[in-house]
C-alpha positions as CSV (number, residue, x, y, z in Angstrom):
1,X,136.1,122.7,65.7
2,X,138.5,124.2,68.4
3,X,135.9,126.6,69.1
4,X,133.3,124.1,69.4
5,X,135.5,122.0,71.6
6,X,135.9,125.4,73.9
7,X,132.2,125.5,74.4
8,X,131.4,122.2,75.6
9,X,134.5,121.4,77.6
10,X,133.2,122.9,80.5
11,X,130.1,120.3,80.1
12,X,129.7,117.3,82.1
13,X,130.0,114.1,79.9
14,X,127.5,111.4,80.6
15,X,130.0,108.5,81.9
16,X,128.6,105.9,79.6
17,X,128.5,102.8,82.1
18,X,128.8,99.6,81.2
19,X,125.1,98.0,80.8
20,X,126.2,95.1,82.2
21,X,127.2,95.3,86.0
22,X,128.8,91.7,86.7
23,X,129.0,89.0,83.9
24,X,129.4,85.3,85.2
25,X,130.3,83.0,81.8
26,X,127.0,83.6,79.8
27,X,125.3,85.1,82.5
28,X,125.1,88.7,82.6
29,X,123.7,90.6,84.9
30,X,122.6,94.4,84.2
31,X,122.6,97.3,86.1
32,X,118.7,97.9,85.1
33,X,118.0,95.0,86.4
34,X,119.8,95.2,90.1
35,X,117.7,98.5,90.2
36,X,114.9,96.6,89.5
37,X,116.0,94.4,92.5
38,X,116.5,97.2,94.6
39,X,112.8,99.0,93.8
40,X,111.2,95.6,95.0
41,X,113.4,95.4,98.2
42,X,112.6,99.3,99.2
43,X,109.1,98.2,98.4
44,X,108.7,95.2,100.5
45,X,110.6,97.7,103.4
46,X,108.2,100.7,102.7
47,X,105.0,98.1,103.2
48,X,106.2,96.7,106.1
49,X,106.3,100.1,107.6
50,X,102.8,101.2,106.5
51,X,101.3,98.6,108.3
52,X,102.3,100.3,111.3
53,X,100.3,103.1,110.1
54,X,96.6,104.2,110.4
55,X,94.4,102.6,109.5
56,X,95.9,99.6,108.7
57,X,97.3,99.1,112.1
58,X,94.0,99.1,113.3
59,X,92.1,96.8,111.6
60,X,91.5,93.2,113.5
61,X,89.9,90.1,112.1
62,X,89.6,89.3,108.8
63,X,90.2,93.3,107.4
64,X,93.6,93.0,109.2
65,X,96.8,93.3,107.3
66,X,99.8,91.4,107.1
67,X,103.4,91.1,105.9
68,X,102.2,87.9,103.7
69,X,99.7,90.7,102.2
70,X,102.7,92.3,101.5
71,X,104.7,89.5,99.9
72,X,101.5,89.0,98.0
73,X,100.7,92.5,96.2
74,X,104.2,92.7,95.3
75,X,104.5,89.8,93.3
76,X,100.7,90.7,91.3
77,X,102.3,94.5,90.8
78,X,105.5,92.7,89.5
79,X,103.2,90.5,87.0
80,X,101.6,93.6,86.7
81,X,104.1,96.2,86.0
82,X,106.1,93.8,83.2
83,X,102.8,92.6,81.2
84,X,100.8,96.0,81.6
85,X,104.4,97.9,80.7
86,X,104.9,95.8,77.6
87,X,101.5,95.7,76.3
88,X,101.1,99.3,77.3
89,X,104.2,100.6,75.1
90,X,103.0,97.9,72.2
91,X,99.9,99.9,72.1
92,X,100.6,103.4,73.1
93,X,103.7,104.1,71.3
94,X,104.0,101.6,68.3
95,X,101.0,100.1,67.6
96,X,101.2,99.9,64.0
97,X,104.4,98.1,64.6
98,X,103.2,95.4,66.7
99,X,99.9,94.5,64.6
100,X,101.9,94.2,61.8
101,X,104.8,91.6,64.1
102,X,102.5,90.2,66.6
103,X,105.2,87.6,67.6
104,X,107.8,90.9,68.2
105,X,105.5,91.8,71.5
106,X,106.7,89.1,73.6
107,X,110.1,90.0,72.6
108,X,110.8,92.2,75.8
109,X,114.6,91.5,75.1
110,X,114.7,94.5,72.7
111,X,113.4,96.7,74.9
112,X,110.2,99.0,75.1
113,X,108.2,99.4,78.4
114,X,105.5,101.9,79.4
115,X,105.4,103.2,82.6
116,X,101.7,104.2,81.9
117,X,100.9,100.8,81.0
118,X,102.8,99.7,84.0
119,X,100.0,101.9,86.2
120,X,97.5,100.2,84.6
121,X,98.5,96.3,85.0
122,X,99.5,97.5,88.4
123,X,96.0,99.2,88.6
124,X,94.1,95.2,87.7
125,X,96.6,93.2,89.9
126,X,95.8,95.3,93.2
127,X,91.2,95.5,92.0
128,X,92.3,91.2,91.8
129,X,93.8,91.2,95.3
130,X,91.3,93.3,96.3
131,X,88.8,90.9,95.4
132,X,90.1,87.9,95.9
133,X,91.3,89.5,99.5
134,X,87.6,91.3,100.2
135,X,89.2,94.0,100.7
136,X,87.8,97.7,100.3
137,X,89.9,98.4,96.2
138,X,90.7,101.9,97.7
139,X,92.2,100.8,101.0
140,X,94.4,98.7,98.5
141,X,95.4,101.8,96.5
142,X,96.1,103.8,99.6
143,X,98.2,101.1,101.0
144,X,100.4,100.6,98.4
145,X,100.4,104.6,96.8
146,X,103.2,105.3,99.3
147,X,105.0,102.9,98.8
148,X,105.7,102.9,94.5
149,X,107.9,106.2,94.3
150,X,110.9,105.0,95.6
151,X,110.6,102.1,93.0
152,X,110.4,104.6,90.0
153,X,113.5,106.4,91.5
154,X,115.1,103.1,91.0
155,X,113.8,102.9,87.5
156,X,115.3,106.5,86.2
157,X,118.4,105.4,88.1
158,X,118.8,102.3,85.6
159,X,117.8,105.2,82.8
160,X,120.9,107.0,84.2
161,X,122.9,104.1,83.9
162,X,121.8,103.1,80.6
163,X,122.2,106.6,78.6
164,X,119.1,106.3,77.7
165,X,116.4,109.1,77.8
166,X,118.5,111.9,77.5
167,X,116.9,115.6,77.7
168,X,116.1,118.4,75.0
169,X,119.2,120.5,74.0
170,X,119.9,122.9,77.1
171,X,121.7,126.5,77.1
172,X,125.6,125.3,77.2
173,X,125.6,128.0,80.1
174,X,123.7,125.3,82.4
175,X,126.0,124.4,85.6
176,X,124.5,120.7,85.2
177,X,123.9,120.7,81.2
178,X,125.2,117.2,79.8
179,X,126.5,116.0,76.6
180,X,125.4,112.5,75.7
181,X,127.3,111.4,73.0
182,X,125.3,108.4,72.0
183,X,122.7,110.5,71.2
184,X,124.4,111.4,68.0
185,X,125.5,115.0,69.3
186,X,128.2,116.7,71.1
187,X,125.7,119.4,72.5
188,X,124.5,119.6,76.3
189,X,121.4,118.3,77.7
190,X,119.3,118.0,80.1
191,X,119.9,115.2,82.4
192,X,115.9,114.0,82.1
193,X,116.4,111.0,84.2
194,X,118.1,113.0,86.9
195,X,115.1,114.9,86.7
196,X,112.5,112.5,87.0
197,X,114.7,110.5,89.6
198,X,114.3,113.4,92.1
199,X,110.6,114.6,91.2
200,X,109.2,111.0,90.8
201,X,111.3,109.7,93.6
202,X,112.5,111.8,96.6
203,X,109.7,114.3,96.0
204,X,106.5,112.6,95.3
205,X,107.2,109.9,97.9
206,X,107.8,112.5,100.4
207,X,104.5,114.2,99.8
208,X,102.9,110.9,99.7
209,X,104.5,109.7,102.8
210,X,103.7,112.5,104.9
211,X,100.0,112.8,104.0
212,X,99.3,109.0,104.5
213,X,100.5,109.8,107.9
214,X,97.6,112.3,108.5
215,X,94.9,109.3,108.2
216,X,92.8,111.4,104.7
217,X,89.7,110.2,103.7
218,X,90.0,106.7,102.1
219,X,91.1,107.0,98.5
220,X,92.5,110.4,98.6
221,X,96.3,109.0,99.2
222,X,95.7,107.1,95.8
223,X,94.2,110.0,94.3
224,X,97.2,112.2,95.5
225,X,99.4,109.4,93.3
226,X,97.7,109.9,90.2
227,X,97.6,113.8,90.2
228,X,101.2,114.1,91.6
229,X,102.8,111.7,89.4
230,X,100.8,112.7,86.5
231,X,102.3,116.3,87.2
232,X,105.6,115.6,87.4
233,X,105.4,113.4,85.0
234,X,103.9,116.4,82.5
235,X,106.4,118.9,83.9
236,X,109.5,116.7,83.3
237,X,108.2,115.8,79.5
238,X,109.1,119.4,78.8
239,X,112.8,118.5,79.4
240,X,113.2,115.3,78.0
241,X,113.8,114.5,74.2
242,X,110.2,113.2,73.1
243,X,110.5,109.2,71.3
244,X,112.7,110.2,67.7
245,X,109.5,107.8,66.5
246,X,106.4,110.1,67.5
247,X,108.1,113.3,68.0
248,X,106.4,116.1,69.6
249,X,102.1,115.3,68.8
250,X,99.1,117.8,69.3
251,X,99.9,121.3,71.0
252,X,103.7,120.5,71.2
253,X,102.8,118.1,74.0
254,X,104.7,114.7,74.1
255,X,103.5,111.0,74.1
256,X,104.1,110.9,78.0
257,X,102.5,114.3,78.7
258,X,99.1,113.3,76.6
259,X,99.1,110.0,79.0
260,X,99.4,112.1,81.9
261,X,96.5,114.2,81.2
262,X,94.3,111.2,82.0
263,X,95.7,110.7,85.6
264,X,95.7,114.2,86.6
265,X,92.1,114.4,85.6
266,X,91.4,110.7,87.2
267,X,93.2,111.6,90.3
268,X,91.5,114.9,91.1
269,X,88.0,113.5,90.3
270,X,88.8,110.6,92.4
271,X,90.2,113.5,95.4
272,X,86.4,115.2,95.2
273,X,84.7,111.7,95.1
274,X,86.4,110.9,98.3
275,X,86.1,113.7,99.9
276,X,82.1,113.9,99.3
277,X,82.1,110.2,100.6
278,X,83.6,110.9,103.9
279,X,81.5,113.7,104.2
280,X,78.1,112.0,103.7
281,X,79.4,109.6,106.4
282,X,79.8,111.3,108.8
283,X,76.6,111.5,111.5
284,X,74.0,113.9,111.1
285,X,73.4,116.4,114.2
């Protein structure tokens, strides 16, 4: 035991927060969800810039944008992120479960959200603005692509905070390696959620912001989402202790990475399609 103790004392020790951040007689409010708070605050800040930005600045008449637009897509992607999540997880991760306790889905109390089934309810909130809007359902994507990292930075935060989606067993000789202890085990880690916090967050809204900047062809910004979430996403799975319920599935690969193969390989066909579309518009000489 004493040797044991030797090897993992160098180890940082996740600093198992208190869930709950403030508690006001029965009301108690949780860390998850101030980060939740502060994903749709950076959101509505991040949109407000982007319409400053081509081509949205441009646009006059009934194509222009504005900050109730905004308001607006926020509170569908809300709707959308929470009932797309729920469902999502219901039926991606546990779907015997739920057929079998129909009433447990709208129990979102106990926990159990996908962000995959997030996308997609996000995905059906933005093709009803955009139709309810007329506006171009690309334009919408590439307006708001920019804007989501930032959000699921906020997300892994409340991950962080929670001790919950701790990483694969790591070498112990890892500067950064992390014991967990309510994972049932006194070896490092991987801090997963730091991981995903930086590559989903920082990184991926950095390349997104920068190449919205350079006006692409309509629906590559979007595209650029699905591809560079999707490989993040994929590379991060590597790290990150798969569900104790699924376990690793077909070629080793994770639940998350499986769901990720779909976006990389929607994302880059939707990069060519665009592409070829500004192409063929352009004048002939």
């Amino acid at each position: 035991m004493g040797r044991f103790a030797g090897t993992i004392r160098p180890m940082l020790i996740h600093p198992q927060f208190n869930p709950v951040a403030l508690q006001l007689g029965p009301l108690a409010i949780h860390w998850y969800g101030l980060c939740y708070l502060a994903a749709f605050a950076l959101f509505m800040v991040l949109a407000r810039l982007r319409l400053a930005q081509e081509p949205f600045a441009s646009l006059q008449g009934t194509a222009a944008w504005s900050a109730k637009d905004v308001e607006d897509i926020l509170f569908l992607g809300v709707l959308g992120v929470v009932l797309g999540g729920r469902i999502g997880y219901c039926l991606f991760y546990k779907p015997g479960y739920y057929l079998g306790h129909p009433l447990e889905i709208f129990a979102v109390w106990q926990g159990g959200m996908s962000f995959h089934g997030g996308m997609l309810g996000v995905i059906a909130s933005m093709l009803w603005f955009a139709w309810s809007r007329h506006k171009p359902w690309l334009q919408v994507a590439d307006f708001v692509a920019p804007c989501v990292p930032t959000g699921l930075a906020m997300g892994r935060l409340g991950n962080f905070i929670n001790g919950e989606l701790w990483g694969r067993f790591c070498d112990p000789s890892l500067p950064w390696g992390m014991v967990y202890p309510q994972s049932g085990s006194l070896l490092p880690r991987h801090p997963s959620p730091v991981y995903q916090f930086l590559l989903e967050g920082p990184v991926l809204w950095l390349l997104l912001w920068l190449y919205a900047r350079t006006a692409p062809a309509r629906g590559r910004v979007g595209a650029l989402f699905l591809m560079g979430y999707g490989g993040v996403r994929f590379i991060s799975e590597f790290f990150r202790e798969p569900d104790s319920f699924l376990g690793l599935l077909s070629l080793g690969w994770s639940m998350g990475q499986w769901l990720s193969v779909p976006m990389l390989l929607a994302g880059l066909g939707l990069w060519l399609w665009a592409g070829r579309r500004a192409l063929q518009a352009l004048p002939r000489v």
